[in-house]
ROFILUM-71874 format. One record per atom (N, C-alpha, C, O): x, y, z. Coordinates in steps of 0.2 Angstrom, whole numbers, plus 5000, padded with zeros to 4 digits. Atoms other than C-alpha are relative to their C-alpha. Example, Ala and Ser with C-alpha at 12.3 -4.5 7.8 and 13.67 -1.06 7.14 Angstrom:
% ROFILUM-71874
500449945000 506249785039 500450065000 500950055003 499649944999 506849955036 499650055003 499950115004 
END
This chain:
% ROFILUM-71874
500049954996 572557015710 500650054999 500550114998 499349965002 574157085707 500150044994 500550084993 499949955006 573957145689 499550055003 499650115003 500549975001 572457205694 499950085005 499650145004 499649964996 573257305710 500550074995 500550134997 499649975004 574457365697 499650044996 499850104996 500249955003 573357435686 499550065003 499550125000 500249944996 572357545699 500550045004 500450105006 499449934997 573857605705 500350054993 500550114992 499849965006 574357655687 499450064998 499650114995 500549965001 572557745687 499950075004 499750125003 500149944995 572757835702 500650044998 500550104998 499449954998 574557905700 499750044991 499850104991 500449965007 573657945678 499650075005 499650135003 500549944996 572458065690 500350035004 499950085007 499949974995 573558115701 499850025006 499850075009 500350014991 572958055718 501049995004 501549975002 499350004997 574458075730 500149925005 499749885006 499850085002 575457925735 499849995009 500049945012 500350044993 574657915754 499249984998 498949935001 500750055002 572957905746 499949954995 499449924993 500150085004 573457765734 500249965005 500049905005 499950064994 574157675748 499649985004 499549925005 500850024997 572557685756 499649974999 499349945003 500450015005 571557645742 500149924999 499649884998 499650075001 572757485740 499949975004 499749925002 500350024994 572357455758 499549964998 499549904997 500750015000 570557445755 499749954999 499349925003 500350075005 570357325741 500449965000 500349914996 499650044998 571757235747 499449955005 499249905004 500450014994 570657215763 499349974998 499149935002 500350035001 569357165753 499849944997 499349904997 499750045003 570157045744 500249945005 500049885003 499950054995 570756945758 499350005004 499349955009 500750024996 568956955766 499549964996 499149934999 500250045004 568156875753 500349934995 499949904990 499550035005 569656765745 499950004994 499949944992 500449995005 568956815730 500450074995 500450134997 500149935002 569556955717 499550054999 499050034997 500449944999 568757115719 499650004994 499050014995 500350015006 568357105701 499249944998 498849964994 500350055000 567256945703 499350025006 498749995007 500649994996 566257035717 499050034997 498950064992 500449955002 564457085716 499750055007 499950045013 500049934997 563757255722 499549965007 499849985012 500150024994 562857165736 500449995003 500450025008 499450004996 564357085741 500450065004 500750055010 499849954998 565057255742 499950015006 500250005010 500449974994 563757315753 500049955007 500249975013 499750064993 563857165765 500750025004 500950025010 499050014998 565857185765 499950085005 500150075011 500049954997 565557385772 499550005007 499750025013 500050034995 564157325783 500449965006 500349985012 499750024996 565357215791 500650035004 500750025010 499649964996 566557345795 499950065004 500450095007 500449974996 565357455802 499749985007 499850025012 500250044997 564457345812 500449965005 500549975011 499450054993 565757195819 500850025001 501250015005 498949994998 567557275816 499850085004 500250115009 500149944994 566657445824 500650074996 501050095000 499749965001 567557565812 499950054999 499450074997 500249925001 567757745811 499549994993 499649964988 500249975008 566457815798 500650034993 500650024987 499549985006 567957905790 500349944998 500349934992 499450055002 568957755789 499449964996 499849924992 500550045003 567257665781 499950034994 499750004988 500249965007 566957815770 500749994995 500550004989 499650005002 568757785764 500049944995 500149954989 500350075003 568457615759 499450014993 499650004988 500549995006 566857655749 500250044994 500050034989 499649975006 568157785738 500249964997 500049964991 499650035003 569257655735 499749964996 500049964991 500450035004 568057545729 499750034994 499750004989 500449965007 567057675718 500550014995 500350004989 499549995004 568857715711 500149954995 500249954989 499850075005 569057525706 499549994995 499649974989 500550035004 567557495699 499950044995 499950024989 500149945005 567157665690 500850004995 500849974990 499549995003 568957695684 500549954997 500949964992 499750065000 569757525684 499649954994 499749954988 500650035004 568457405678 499550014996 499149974993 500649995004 567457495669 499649995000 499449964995 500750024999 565957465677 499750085003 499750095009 500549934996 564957635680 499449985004 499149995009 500850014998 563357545680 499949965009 499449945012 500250054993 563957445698 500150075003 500650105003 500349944994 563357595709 499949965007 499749915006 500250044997 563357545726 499450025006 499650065011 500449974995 561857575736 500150055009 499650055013 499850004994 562657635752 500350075001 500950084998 499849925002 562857835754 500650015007 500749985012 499349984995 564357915762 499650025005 499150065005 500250024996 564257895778 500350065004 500950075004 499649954994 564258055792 500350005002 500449945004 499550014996 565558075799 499850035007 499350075005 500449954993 565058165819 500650064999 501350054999 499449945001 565958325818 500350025006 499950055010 499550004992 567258345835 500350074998 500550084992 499549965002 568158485835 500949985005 500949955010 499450034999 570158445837 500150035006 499850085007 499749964995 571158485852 500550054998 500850064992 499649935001 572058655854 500650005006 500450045010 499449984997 573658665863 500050055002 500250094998 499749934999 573758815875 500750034998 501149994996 499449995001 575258915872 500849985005 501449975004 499550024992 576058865890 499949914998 500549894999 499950055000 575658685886 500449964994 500649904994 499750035006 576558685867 500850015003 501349985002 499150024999 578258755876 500049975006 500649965008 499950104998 577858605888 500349944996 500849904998 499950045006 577858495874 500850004997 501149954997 499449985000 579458565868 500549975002 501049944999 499650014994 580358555881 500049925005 500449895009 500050104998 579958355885 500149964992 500149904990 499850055008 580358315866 500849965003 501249995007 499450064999 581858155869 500550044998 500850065003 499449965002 583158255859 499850064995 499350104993 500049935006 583658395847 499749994997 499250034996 500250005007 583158325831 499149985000 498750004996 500650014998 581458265839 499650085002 499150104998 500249945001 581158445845 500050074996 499850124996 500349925007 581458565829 499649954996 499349974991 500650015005 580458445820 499350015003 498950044999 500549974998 579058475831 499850085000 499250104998 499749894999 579658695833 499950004994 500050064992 500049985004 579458665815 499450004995 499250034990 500550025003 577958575812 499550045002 499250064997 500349964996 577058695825 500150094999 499750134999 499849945004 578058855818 499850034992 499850094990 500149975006 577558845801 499549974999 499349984993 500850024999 575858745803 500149964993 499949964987 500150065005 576358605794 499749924999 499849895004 500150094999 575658415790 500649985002 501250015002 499350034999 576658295795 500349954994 500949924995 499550045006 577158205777 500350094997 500850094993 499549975001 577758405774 500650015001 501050034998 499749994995 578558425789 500849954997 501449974996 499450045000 579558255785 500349994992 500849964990 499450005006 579958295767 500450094999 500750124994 499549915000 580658475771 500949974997 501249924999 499450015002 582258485761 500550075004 500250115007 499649944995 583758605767 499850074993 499950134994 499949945006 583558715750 499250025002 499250085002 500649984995 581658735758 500050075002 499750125001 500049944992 582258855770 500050074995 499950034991 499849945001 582459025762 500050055004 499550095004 499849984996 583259125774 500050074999 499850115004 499649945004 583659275762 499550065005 498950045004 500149944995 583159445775 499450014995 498950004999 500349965005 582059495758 499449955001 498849965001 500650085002 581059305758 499849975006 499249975007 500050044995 581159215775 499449964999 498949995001 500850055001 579759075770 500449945000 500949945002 499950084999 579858885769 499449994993 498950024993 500350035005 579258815752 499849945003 500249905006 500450095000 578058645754 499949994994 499550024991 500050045006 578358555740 499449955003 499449925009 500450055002 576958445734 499549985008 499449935011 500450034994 575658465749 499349985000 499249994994 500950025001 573758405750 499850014995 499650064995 500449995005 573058405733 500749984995 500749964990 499550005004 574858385726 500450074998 500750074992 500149935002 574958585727 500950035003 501150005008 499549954997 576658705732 499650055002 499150085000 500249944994 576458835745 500650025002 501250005001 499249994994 577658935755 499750035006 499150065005 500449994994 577258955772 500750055005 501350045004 499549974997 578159065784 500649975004 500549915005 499550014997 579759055793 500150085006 500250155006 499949944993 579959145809 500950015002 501349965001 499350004998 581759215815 500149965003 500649925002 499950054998 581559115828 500349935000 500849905003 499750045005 581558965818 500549994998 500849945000 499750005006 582759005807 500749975005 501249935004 499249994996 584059015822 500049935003 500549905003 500250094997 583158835830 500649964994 501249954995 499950045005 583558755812 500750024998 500949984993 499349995002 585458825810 500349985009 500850005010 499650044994 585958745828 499949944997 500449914996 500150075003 585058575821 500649994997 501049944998 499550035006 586158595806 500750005004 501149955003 499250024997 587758625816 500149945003 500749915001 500050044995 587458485827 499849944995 500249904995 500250075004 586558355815 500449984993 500649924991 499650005008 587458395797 499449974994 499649954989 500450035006 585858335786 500450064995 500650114995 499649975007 586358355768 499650024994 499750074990 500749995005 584858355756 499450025004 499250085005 500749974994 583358345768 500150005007 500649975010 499649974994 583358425784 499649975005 499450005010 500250044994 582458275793 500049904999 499649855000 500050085003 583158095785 500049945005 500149945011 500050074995 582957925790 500749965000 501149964995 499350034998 584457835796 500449994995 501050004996 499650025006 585057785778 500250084996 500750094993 499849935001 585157985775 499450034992 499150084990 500449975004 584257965759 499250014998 499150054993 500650005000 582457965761 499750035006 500250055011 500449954995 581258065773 499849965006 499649905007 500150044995 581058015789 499349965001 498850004999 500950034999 579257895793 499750045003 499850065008 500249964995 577857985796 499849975005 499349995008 500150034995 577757845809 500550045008 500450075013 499649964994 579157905818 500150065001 500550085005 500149914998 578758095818 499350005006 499250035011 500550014997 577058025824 500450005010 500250045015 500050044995 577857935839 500650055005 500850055011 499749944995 579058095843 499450055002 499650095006 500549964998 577658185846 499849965007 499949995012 500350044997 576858055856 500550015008 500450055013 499249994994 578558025868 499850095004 499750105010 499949954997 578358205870 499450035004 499450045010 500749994997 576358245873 499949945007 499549955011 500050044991 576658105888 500250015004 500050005010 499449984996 578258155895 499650075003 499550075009 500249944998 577358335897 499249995003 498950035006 500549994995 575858255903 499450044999 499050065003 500649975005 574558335891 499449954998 498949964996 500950055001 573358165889 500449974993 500949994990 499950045005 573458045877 499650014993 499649984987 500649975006 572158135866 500450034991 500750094991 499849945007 572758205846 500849974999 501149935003 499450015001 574358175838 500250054996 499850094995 499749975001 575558265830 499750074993 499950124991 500649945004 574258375819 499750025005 499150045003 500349964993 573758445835 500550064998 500150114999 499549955000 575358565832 499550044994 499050084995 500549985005 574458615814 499650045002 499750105001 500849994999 572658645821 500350075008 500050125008 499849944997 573658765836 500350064996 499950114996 500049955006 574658865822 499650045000 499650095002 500849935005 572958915814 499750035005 499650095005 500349964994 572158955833 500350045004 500150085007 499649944997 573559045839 500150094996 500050154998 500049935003 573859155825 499350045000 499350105000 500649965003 572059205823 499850035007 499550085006 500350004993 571859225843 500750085001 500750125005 499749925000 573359375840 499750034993 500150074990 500249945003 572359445828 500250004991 500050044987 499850015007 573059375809 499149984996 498749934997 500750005007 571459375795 500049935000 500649905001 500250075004 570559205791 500550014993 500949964993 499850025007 571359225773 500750024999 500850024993 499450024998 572959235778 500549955002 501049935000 499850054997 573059105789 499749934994 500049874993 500050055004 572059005774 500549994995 500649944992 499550025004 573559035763 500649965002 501049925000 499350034997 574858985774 499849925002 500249885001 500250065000 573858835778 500149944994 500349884995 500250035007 573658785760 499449964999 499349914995 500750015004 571758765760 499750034996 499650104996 500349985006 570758755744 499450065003 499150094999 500649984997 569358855755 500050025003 500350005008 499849964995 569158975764 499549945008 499649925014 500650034996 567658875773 500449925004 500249895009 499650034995 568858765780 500750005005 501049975009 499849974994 569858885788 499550035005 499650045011 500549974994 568358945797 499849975006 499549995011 500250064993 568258795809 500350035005 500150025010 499649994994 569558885819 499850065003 500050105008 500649934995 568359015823 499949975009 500050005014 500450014994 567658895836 500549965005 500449935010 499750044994 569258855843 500550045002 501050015006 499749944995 570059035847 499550025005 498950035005 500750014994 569559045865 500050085002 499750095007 500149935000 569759235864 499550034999 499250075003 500449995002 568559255852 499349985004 498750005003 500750034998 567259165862 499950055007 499450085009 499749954993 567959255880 499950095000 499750145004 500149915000 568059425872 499550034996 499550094995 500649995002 566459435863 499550045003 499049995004 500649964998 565159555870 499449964999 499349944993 500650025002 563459475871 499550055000 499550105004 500449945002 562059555863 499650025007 499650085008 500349974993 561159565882 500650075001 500350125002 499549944998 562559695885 499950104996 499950154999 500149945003 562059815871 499350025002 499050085000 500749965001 560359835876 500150055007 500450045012 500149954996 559860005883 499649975010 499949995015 500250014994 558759925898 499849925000 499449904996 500050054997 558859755906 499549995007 499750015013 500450024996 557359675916 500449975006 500949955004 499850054991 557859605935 499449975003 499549945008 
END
């Protein structure tokens, strides 16, 4: 299992899958590997099928997390094994479409404002300010920032797809993140883990969010991509273009900025219904 592991991580990082979805992937067939104590290799496509059944079924798992699983697997077999011909009869799996939570504006400088400490809340003001994931958030370097009156942006190195962006930086910001620096002194990246050299966990960005979203009293609902998903419905709700907000985002498509159509509550408040424009209305 171990070369075998080895070689599908050699195949993903040849493709250039990013190193959260090889960890994933790793998961998977790991997971699969100890449910049938058997190498993955040695499985047949029935067995497959049973093994996804089962995590459907008796473990009760999200669809995403199941459709996630049947990647990893199609990854090994097609790419790894070279077996094209094991297809597995078992189609990706719906997912039920929710729309995320949105954070009022009164409720994100709540959130703020019950963050534990300093460095807990500019990584939030940061993540929230420039509508960041949270593995960009936590690999923000200080050479990122680009300050210069002419630039003011924030470079994302290596985000969703393995892509560079630059997403804005507000003055505001700029002044949040040079009190940090006073006070904290990071040296290379402007959010390390205790050893200074490495990025902080996106466990523990996760879990200052958390801290902060219960102290303020806002529900147990969303984690820290909640800030994200406000971003894009704020700007749009003062009035900035879809395709604006999908640059600064870094989606491949415009069609998945558009979600946040249905979650500016403006657009839905300030909308005219067509009964309005008709000349004469029945009683």
């Amino acid at each position: 299992m171990k070369t075998l592991r080895k070689q599908m991580d050699d195949a993903m990082i040849l493709r250039g899958l990013a190193p959260r979805t090889r960890e994933s992937y790793l998961a998977a067939v790991r997971a699969l590997a100890k449910y049938y104590h058997r190498s993955p290799d040695l499985l047949t496509t029935e067995e497959m099928q049973a093994y996804l059944l089962h995590l459907i079924v008796e473990r009760k798992l999200a669809y995403a997390s199941v459709n996630q699983v049947v990647c990893a697997c199609r990854f090994l077999f097609d790419k790894v094994l070279r077996r094209p011909q094991s297809r597995f009869d078992i189609p990706m799996a719906k997912v039920p479409k929710s729309l995320p939570r949105v954070l009022s504006r009164d409720e994100v400088t709540r959130l703020f404002a019950a963050a534990p400490n300093l460095r807990a809340r500019t990584l939030l003001m940061t993540t929230y300010a420039a509508g960041l994931r949270v593995s960009e958030v936590c690999a923000l370097q200080l050479a990122d920032i680009e300050s210069a009156p002419d630039r003011m942006c924030i470079k994302v190195r290596q985000g969703k797809g393995g892509k560079d962006r630059y997403t804005m930086l507000s003055p505001q910001l700029l002044q949040i993140l040079r009190g940090y620096w006073h006070r904290c002194r990071p040296r290379i990246l402007l959010f390390p883990n205790p050893s200074g050299r490495e990025p902080i966990d996106h466990k523990v960005a996760q879990r200052m969010y958390g801290v902060a979203r219960d102290k303020a009293g806002l529900g147990r609902e969303g984690g820290i991509h909640t800030l994200r998903h406000c971003f894009a419905t704020h700007l749009l709700e003062s009035g900035v273009d879809i395709h604006t907000i999908q640059r600064l985002l870094g989606h491949g498509h415009v069609s998945t900025t558009m979600r946040y159509f249905h979650l500016a509550h403006h657009k839905l408040t300030g909308t005219t219904s067509p009964l309005e424009l008709l000349d004469t209305v029945l009683r």
